[in-house]
C-alpha positions in Angstrom: 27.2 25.4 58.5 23.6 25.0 56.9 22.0 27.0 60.4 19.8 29.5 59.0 20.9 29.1 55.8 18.4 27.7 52.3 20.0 24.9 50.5 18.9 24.3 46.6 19.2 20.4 45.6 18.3 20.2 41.4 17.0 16.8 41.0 16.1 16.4 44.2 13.3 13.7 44.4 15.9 11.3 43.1 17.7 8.2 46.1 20.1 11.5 46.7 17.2 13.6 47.6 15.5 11.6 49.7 18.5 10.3 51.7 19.7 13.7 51.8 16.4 16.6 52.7 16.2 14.4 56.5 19.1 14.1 57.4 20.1 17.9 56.9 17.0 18.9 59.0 18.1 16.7 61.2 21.8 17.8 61.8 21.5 21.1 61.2 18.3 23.7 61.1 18.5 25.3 57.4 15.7 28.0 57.2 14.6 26.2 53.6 15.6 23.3 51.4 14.5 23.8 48.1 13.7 20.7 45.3 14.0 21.6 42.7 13.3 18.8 39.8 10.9 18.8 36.6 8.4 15.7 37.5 5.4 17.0 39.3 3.9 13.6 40.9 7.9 12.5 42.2 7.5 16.0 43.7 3.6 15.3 44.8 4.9 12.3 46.6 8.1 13.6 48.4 5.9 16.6 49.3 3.8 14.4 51.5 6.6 12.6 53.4 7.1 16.7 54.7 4.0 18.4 55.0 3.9 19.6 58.6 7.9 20.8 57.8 7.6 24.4 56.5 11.3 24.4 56.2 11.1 21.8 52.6 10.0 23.8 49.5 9.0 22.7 46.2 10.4 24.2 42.6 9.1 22.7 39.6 11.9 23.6 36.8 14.4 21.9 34.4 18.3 22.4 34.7 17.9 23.0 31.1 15.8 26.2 31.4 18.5 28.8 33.0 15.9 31.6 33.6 13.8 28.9 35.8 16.7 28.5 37.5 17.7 32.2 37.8 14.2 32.1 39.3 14.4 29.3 41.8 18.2 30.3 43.0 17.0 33.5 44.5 17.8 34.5 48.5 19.9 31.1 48.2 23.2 30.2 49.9 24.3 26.6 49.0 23.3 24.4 45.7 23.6 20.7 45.2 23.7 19.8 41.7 22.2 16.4 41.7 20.3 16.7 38.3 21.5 14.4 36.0 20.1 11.8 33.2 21.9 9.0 34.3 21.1 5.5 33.0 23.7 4.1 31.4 22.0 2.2 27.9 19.3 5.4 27.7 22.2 7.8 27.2 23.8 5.4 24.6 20.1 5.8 22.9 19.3 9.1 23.6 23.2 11.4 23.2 21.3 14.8 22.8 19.3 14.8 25.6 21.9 13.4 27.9 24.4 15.9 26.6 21.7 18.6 27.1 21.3 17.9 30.9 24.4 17.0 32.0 26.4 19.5 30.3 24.2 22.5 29.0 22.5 21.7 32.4 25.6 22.1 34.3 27.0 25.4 32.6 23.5 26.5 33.6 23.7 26.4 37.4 27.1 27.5 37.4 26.4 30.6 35.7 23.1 30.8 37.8 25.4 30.4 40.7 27.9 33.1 40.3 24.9 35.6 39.3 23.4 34.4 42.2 26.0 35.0 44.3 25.6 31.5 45.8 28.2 31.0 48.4 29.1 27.1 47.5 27.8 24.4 44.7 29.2 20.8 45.1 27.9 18.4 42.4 27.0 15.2 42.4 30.0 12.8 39.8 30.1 9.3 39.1 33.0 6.8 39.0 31.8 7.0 35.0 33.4 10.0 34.6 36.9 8.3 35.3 38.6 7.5 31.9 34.8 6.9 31.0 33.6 4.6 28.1 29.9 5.1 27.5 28.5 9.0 26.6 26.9 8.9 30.2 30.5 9.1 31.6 31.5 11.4 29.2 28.9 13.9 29.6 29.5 13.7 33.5 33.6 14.3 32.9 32.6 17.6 31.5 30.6 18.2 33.9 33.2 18.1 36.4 36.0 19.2 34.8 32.9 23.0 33.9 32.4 23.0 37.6 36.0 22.9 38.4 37.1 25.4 36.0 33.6 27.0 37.4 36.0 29.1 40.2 38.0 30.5 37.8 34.6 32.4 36.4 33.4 33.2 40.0 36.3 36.0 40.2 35.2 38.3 42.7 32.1 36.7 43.1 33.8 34.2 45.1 31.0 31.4 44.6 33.2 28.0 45.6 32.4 25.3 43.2 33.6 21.3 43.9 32.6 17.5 43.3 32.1 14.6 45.0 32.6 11.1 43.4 31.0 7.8 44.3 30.0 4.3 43.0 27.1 2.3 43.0 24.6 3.7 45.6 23.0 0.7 47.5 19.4 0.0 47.3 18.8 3.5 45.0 15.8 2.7 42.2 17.5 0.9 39.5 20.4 -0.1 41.1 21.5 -3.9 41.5 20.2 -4.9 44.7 16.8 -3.6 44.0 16.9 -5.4 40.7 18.1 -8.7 42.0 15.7 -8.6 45.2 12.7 -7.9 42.3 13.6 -11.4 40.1 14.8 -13.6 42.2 11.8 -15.6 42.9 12.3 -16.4 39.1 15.4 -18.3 40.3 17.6 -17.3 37.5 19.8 -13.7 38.0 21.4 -12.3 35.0 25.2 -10.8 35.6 26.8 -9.5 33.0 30.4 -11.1 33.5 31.4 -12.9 36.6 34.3 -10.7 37.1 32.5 -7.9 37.4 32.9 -5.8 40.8 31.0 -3.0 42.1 32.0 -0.2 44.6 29.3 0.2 47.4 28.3 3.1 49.3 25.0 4.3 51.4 22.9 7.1 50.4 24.0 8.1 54.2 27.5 8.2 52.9 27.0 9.5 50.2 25.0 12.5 51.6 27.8 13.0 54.1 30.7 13.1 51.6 28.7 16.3 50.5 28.7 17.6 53.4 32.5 17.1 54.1 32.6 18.6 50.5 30.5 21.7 51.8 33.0 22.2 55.1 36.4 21.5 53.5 36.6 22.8 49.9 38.2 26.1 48.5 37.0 25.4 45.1 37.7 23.0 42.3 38.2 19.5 44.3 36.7 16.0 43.4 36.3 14.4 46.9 36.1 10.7 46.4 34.8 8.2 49.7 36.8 5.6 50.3 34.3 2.7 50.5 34.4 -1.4 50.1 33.9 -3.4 46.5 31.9 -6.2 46.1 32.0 -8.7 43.5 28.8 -8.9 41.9 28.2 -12.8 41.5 28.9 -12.4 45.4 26.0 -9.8 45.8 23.7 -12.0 44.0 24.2 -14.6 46.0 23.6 -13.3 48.9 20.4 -11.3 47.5 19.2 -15.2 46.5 21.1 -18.0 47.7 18.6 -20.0 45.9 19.3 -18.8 42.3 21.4 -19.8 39.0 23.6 -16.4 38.1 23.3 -16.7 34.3 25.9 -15.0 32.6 24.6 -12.5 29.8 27.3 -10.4 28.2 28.4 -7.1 29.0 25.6 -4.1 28.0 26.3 -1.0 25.6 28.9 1.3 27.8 29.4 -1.2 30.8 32.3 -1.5 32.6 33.2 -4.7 34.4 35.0 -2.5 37.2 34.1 1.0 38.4 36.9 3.3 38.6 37.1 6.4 40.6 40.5 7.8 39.9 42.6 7.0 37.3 46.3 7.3 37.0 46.6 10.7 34.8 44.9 12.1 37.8 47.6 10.2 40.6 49.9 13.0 39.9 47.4 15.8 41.5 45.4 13.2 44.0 45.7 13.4 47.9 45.0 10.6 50.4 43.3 11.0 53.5 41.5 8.9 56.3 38.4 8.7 54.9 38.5 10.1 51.4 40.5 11.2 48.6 40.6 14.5 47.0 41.6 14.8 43.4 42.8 18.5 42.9 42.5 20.8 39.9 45.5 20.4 37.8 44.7 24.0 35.9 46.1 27.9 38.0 48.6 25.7 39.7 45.8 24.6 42.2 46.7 21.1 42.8 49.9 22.7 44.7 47.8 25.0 47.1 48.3 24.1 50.6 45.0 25.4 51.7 43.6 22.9 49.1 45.9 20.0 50.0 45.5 20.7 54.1 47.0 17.4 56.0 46.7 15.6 52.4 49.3 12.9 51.2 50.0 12.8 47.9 49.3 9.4 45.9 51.9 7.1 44.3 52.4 8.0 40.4 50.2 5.6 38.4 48.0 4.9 41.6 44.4 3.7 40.0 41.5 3.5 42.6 39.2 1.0 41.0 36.3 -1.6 43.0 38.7 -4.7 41.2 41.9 -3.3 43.2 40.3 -1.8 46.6 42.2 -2.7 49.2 38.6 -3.0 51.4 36.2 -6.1 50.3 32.6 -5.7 51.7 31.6 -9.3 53.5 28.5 -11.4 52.8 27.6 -11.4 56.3 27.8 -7.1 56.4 25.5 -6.9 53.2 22.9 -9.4 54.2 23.1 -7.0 57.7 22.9 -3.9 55.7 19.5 -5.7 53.8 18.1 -6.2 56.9 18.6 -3.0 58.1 17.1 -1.0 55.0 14.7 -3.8 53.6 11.4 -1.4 53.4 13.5 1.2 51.7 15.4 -0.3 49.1 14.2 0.9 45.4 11.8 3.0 46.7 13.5 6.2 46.4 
């Protein structure tokens, strides 16, 4: 699919970035992947990690600045839109400039896109953006719901816009496990309620789900990985056995379960092995065969949420998964 072919990933020096430039020279032989992000020494650092690969490109540019992008988008095929202010108390603090990025960003590269000619876009969601709470969620629910309606704009254009959906990212910088692994020689972790669960997913999943994204869509789906929960006092125990969990309140636009899809979207979701695929509900899309493929359709009211998954990860396959990816975690 990506043979030949230059791939554009905004934000890319981010966990997605890094997880996701290797393995796509790896499975495939793209003649270019572009990063294209706005902070010069992340860019300086990841530059190093491919400097005998001709095939990795550098863009400095802000999703915020359309003619950059107009710029940076030409003789390009596919687009990641991974871009995104993201922390959850920093949007609470800062609404313009989240809203700025991760909306006006977002009408940005789809309109770059279609003038582009791009042949595909899949974007990067959250499980925020599922009956969200905090303004980081919200912003990220318009996103998806501008790059859905992004198709209808494409007209003869045909550039294919979709999403893919996924929780917490394990060992990304600022995630939990980093943050745990960092205090716990302290011998106190703070959790912010002990039921609090947490979906978990690899940056290798996570970079795959885009892929299946790239293969599959027609336009306008939201592919969401199936993956286990974890309950958090669970993951901090095995991060540090050794440790008191202290229990400090819920933060500003926390949730104490992640959701993914919520039941207003059941009526339009599809189940398959691996994934879900919620469907546009707008042009009578979510009743397109070539959308739905071998698809089942959920139950009404089904909620997927890491308090009701039906797939627990064990202590025994996180403290393997640690091992595996100690050097790396919070590094990128």
């Amino acid at each position: 699919m990506f043979d030949g072919k230059s791939i554009l990933v905004t934000g890319g020096t981010g966990s997605f970035g890094h997880a996701f430039v290797p393995m796509t020279l790896k499975q495939y032989n793209p003649r270019r992947i572009i990063i294209f992000s706005r902070d010069e020494m992340k860019q300086w650092e990841m530059a190093k990690l491919f400097e005998n690969d001709p095939r990795v490109r550098f863009f400095i540019g802000d999703v915020r600045d359309k003619d950059r992008l107009y710029r940076a988008l030409d003789g390009v095929d596919y687009v990641v839109h991974a871009a995104a202010t993201k922390i959850v108390p920093t949007a609470e603090y800062n609404p313009f400039e989240c809203i700025k990025t991760n909306i006006n960003g977002a009408m940005n590269v789809i309109d770059a896109c279609i003038d582009h000619d791009i042949r595909g876009c899949v974007a990067l969601s959250t499980d925020k953006a599922s009956s969200p709470v905090n303004l980081y969620g919200a912003t990220k629910l318009a996103s998806d719901k501008l790059f859905v309606a992004g198709n209808s704009y494409s007209g003869e254009h045909g550039t294919r816009f979709s999403v893919v959906r996924y929780g917490n990212v394990m060992g990304s910088r600022g995630s939990v496990i980093p943050f745990f692994m960092s205090i716990k020689d302290k011998g106190v972790l703070p959790v912010t309620d002990e039921r609090m669960t947490r979906f978990m997913i690899s940056l290798e999943e996570a970079v795959k789900l885009v892929w299946h994204a790239f293969e599959d869509m027609v336009g306008g789906e939201i592919y969401v990985k199936k993956i286990p929960s974890m309950k958090v006092t669970d993951l901090a125990r095995v991060v540090a056995p050794e440790a008191k969990i202290e229990f400090v309140g819920i933060r500003p636009g926390e949730k104490l379960h992640e959701q993914m899809i919520g039941s207003e979207d059941s009526y339009h979701t599809y189940e398959y092995e691996e994934h879900f695929k919620i469907l546009p509900s707008i042009n009578g899309w979510d009743h397109c065969e070539e959308r739905i493929k071998d698809g089942k359709l959920v139950p009404e009211g089904f909620i997927y949420s890491s308090d009701n998954n039906a797939e627990w990860m064990t202590d025994q396959e996180l403290q393997d998964w640690i091992s595996l990816n100690y050097e790396k975690i919070g590094r990128i």
